[in-house]
Rosetta silent file (secondary structure, phi, psi, omega in degrees, C-alpha in Angstrom):
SEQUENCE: XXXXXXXXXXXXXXXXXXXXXXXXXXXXXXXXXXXXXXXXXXXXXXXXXXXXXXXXXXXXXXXXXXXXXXXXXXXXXXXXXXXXXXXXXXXXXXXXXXX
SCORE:     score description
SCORE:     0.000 S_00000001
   1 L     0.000  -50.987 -177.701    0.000    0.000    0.000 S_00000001
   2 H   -62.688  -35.024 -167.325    2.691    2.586    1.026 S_00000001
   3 H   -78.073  -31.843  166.126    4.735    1.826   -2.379 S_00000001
   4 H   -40.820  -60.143  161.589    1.590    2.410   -4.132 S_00000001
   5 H   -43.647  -67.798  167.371    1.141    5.988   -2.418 S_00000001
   6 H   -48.400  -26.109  172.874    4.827    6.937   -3.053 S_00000001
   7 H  -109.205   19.526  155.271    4.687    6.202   -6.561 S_00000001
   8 H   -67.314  -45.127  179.973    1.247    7.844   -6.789 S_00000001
   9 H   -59.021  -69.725 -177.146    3.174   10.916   -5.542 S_00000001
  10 H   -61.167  -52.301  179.903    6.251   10.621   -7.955 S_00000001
  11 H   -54.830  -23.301  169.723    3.697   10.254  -10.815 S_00000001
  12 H   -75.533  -47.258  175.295    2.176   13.779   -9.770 S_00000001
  13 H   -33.589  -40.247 -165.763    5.344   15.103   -9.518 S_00000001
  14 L   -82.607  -23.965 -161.489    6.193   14.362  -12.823 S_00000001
  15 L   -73.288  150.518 -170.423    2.732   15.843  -14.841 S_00000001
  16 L   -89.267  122.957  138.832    3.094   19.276  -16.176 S_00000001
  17 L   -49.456   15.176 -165.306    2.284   22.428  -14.974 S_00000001
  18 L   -74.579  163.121  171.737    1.895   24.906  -17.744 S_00000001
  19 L   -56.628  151.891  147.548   -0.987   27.621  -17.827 S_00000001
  20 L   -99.722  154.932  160.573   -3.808   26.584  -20.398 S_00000001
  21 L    96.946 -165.161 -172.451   -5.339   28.798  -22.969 S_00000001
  22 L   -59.178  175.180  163.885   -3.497   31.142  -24.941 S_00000001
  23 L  -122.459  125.712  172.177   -0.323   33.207  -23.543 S_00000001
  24 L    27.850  -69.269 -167.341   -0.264   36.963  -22.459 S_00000001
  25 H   -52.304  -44.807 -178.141    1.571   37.945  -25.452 S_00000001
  26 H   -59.952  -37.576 -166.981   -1.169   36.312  -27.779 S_00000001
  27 H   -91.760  -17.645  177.601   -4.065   37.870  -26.206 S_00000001
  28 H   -69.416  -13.490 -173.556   -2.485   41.361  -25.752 S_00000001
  29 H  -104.464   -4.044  157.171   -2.179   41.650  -29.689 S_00000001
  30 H   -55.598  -37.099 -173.987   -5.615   40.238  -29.785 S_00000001
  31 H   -77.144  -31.760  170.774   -6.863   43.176  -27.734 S_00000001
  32 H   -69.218  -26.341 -172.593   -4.975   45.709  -29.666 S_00000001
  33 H   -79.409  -18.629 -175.084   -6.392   44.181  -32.934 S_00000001
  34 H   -81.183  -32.608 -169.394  -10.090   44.257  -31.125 S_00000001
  35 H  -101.790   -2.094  159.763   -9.613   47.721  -29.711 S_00000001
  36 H   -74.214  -39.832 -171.565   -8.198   49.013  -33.485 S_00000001
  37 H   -71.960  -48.619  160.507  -11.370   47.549  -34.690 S_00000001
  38 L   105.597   62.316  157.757  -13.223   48.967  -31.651 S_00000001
  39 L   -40.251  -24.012 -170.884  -15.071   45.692  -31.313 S_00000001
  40 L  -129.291   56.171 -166.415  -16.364   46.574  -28.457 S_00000001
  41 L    38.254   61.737  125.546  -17.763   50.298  -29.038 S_00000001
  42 L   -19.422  -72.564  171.237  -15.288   52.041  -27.177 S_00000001
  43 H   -51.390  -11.114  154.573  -15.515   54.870  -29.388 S_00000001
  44 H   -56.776  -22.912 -168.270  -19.120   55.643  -28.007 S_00000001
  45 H  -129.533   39.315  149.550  -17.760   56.706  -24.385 S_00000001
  46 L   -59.976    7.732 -154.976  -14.595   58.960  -25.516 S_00000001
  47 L  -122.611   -1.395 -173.173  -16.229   61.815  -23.981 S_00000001
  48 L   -99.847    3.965  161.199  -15.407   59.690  -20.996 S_00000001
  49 L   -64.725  144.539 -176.111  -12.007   60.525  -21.107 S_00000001
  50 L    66.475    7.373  161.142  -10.135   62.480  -18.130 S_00000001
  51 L   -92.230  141.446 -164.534  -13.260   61.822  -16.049 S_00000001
  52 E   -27.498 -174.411  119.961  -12.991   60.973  -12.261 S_00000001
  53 L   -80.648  -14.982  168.863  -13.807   57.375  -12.063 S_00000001
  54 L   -81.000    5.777  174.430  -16.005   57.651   -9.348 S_00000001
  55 L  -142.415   46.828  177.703  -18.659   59.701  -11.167 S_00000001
  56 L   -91.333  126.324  145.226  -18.614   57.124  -14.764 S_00000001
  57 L   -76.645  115.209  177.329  -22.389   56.183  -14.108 S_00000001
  58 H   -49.376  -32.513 -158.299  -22.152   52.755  -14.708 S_00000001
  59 H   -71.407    2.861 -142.696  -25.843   52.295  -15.639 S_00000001
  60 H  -120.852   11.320 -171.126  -25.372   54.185  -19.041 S_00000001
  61 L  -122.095 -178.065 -166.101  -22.277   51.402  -20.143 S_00000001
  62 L   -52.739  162.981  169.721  -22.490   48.286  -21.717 S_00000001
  63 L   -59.187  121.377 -179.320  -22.929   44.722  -20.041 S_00000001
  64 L    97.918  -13.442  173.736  -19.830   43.082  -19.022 S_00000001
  65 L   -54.746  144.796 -153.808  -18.201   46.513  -18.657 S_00000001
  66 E  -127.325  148.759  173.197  -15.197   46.477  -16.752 S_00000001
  67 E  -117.902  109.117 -168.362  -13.794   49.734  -15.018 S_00000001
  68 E  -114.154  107.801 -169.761  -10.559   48.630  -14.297 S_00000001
  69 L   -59.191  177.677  128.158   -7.623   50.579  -11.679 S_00000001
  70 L   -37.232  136.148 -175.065   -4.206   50.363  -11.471 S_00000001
  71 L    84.922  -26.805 -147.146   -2.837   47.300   -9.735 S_00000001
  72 L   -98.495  151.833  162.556   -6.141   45.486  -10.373 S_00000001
  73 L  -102.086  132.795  174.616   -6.145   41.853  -11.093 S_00000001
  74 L  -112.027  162.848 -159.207   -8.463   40.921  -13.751 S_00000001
  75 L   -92.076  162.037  176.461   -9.349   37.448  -15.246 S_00000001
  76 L  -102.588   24.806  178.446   -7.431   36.918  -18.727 S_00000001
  77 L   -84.917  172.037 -162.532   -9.878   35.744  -20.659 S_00000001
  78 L  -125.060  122.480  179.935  -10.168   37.538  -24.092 S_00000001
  79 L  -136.142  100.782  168.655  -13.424   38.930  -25.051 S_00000001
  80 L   -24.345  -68.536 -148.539  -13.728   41.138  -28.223 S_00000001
  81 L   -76.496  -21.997 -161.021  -17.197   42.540  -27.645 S_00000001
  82 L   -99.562  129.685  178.602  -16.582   43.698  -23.903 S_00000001
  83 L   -63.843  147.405 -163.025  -15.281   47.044  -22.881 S_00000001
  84 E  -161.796   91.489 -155.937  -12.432   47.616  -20.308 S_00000001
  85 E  -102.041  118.378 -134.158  -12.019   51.421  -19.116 S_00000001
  86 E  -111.350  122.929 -166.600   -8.530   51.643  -17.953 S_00000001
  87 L  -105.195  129.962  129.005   -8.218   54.365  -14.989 S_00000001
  88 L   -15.965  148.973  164.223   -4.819   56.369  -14.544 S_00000001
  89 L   -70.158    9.070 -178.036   -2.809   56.718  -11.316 S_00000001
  90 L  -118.481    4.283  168.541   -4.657   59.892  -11.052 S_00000001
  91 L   100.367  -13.307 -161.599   -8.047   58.437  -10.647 S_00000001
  92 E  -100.415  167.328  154.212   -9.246   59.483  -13.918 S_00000001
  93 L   -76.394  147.803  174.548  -10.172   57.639  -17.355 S_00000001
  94 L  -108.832  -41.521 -163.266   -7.172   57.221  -19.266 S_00000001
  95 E  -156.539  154.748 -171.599   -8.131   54.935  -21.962 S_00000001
  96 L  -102.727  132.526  162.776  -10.478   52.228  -23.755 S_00000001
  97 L  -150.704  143.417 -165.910   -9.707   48.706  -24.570 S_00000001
  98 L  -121.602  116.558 -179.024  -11.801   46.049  -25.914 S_00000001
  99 L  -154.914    0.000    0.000  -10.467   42.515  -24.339 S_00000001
């Protein structure tokens, strides 16, 4: 029973760890080719630039919208259609990206 367990062990040891799904690099030039396209109407809230983040009323933006800080961790999946409003170290919108 114990040699069973111990090579149960060494057999985990051995299975690979890599991430799944695509990697970083791949999905950041996805998101630049989605937010060149503006897949995910981005260009509709430019008027949202330089505003606080604390006074974006949320109700007026899309589903799935993400208002995203400095520092924040966000999931990596890559989604074309959904909006991702990227706030400066000054509290403000800085920028649009659709990932």
């Amino acid at each position: 029973m114990r040699a069973a367990l111990v090579g149960l062990v060494l057999l985990a040891a051995c299975t690979s760890h890599e991430p799944q799904g695509p990697s970083p690099v791949i999905v950041s030039e996805q998101a630049d080719q989605a937010t060149e396209a503006d897949t995910c109407g981005a260009a509709r809230f430019i008027h949202l630039i330089g505003t606080p983040a604390d006074q974006i009323d949320r109700s007026t933006l899309p589903p799935r919208t993400r208002v995203i800080t400095p520092n924040m961790m966000v999931t990596a999946d890559f989604s074309a259609e959904r909006l991702n409003i990227m706030i400066g170290t000054d509290g403000k919108v800085g920028s649009f990206r659709c990932f």
